[in-house]
C-alpha positions as CSV (number, residue, x, y, z in Angstrom):
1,X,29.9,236.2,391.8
2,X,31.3,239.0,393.6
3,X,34.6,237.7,393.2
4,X,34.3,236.9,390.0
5,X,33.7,240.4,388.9
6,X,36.4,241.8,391.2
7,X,39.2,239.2,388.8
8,X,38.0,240.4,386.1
9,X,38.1,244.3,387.4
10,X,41.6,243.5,387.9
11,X,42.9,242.3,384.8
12,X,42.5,245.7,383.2
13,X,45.1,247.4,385.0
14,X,48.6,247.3,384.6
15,X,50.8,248.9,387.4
16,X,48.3,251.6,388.5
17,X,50.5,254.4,389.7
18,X,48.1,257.7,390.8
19,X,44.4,258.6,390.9
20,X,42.5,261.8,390.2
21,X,38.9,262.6,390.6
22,X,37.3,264.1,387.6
23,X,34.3,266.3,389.2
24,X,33.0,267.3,386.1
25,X,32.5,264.0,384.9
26,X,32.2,262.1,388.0
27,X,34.5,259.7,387.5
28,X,38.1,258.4,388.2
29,X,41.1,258.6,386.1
30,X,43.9,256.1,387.1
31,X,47.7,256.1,385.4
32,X,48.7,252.6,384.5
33,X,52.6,252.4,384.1
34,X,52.3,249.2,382.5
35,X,50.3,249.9,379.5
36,X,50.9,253.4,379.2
37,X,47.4,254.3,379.3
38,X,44.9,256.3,381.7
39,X,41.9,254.5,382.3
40,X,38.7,256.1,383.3
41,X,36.2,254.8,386.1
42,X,32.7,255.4,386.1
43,X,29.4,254.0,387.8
44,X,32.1,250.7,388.2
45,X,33.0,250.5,384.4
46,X,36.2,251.0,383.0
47,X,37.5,252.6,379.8
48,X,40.9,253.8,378.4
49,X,40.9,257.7,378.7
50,X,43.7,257.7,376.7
51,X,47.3,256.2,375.7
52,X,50.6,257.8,376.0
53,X,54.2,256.8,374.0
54,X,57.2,257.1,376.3
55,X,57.7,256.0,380.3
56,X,54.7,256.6,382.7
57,X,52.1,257.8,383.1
58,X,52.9,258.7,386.8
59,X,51.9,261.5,389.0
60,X,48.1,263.0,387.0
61,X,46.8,266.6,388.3
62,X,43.5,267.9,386.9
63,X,43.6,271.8,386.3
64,X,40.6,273.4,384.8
65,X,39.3,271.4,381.4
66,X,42.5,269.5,381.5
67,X,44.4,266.6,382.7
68,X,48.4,266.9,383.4
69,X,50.4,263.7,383.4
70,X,54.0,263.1,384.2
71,X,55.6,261.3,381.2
72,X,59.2,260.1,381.3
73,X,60.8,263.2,381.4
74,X,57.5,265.5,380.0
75,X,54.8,266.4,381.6
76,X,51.6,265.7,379.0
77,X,48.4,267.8,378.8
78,X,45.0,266.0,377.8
79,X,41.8,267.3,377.3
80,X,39.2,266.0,380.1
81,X,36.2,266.1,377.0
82,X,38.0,263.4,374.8
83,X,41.4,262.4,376.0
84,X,43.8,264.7,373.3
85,X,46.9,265.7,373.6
86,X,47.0,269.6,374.1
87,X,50.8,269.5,374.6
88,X,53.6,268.1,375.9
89,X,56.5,269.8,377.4
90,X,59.7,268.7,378.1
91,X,61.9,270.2,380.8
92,X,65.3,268.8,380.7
93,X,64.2,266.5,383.9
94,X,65.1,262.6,385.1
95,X,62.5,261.2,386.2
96,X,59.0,263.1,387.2
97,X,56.7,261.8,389.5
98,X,54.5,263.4,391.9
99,X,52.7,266.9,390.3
100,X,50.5,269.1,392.5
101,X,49.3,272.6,391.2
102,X,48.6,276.1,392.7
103,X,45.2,278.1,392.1
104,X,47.1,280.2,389.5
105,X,47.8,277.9,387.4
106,X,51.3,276.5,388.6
107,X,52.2,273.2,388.2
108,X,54.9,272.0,391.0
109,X,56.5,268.6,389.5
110,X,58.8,266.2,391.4
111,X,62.3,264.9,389.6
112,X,62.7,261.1,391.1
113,X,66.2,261.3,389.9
114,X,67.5,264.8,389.6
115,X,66.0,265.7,392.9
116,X,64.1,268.9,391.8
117,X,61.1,270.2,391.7
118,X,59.9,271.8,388.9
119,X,57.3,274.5,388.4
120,X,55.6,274.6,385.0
121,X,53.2,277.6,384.3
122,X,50.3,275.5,382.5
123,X,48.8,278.5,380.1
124,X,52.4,280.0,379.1
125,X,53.8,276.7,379.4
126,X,56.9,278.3,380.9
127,X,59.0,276.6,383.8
128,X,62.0,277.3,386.0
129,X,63.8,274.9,388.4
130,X,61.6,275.8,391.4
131,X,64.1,273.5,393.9
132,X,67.6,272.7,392.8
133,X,68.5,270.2,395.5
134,X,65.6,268.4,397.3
135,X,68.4,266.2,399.3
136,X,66.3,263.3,399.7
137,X,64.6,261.6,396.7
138,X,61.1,263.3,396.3
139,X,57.8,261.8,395.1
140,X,54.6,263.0,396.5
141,X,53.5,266.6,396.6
142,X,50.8,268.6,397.7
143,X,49.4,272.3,397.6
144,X,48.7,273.3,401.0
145,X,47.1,276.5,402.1
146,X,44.6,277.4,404.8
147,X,43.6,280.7,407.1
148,X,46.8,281.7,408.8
149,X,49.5,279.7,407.3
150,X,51.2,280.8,404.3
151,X,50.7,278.4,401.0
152,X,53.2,275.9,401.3
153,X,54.0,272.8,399.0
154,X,54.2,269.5,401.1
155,X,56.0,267.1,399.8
156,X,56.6,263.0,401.2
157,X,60.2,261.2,400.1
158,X,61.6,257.8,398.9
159,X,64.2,256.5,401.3
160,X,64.3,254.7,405.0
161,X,62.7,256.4,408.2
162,X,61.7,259.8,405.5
163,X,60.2,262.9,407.0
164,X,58.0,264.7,405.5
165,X,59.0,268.3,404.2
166,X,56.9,271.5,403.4
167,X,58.6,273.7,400.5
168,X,58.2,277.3,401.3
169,X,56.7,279.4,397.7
170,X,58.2,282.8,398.9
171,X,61.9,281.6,398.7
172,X,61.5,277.9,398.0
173,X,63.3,276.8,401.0
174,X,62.9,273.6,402.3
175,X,62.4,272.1,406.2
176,X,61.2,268.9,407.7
177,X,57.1,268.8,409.1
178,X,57.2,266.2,410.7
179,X,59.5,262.8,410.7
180,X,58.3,259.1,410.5
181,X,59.2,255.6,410.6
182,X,57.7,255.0,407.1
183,X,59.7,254.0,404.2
184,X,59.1,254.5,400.1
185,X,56.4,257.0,401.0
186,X,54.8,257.6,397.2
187,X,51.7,259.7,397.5
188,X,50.4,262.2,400.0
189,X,47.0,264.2,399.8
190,X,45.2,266.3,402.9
191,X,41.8,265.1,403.4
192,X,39.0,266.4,406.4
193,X,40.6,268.1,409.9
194,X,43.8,269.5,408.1
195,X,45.3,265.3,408.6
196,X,48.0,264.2,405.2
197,X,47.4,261.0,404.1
198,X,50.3,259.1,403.2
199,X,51.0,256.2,401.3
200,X,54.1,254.2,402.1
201,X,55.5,250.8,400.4
């Protein structure tokens, strides 16, 4: 039976890209590339969250009463209460991919394919090239602050043997962290005793 029930789990999802934890609700919210939808995970049942037109969803950051998706070459903003679109904003961007966000309200958003980073202020809606050249191909990125090290974003690449780089906010400067034997690295997220989690194709 358990089997069963795990096939049929399965067939709802279609190319499952990123995964956020809805607190509030207590659920999971999971971007499906395939169908263009976000579908929602609670108590083991699943439901669509929402739909979206255009490429993606990719890289999904919750901020406040609000889910931010990466779409294509927008990032979309969806309520958490019902799944509606607030807005979407396009940036003149490739590809984005990984989004992280700042506790003032910053979003920091990967370009796959323009190598960028963008940062997109979510209550002015505003944004500014944050990183013009990231050299190697970024996708993952994280927030990272803790007691005696300045808040940094960290950020895992696409590519052979790829390090993984912190972005300095004061001056948005870039340097290696650490280097690895991993390749396609795609996500990254800090969990308990300061470790990064990576995940690598």
């Amino acid at each position: 039976i358990s089997i069963l029930f795990k096939l049929t789990v399965a067939q709802n999802y279609s190319g499952p890209e990123s995964v956020e934890y809805d607190y509030a609700q207590q659920r999971y919210l999971i971007s499906n590339t395939g169908s263009h939808q976000i579908i929602a995970l609670k108590n083991g049942v699943k439901t669509v969250f929402a739909t979206l037109t255009g490429s993606g969803p990719h890289g999904i950051e919750i901020v406040g009463d609000t889910l931010y998706c990466c779409n294509g070459t927008k990032i979309t903003a969806l309520l958490l209460s019902n799944g509606s679109v607030v807005y979407s904003k396009t940036m003149g961007s490739g590809f984005l991919n990984g989004i992280t966000h700042d506790p003032f309200g910053n979003l920091y958003v990967t370009d796959f394919s323009a190598k960028k980073i963008y940062r997109l202020n979510s209550t002015t809606r505003n944004f500014n090239v944050f990183v013009a050249n990231t050299t190697n191909t970024p996708n993952g990125i994280w927030y990272d602050a803790y007691d005696g090290i300045p808040p940094r974003l960290v950020m895992c690449n696409w590519g052979s043997n790829e390090s993984i780089k912190k972005v300095s906010l004061q001056d948005s400067s870039i340097s290696i962290l650490t280097t690895t034997s991993l390749s396609n690295c795609d996500g990254i997220c800090k969990g308990k005793g300061g470790k990064f989690y990576v995940s690598s194709w």
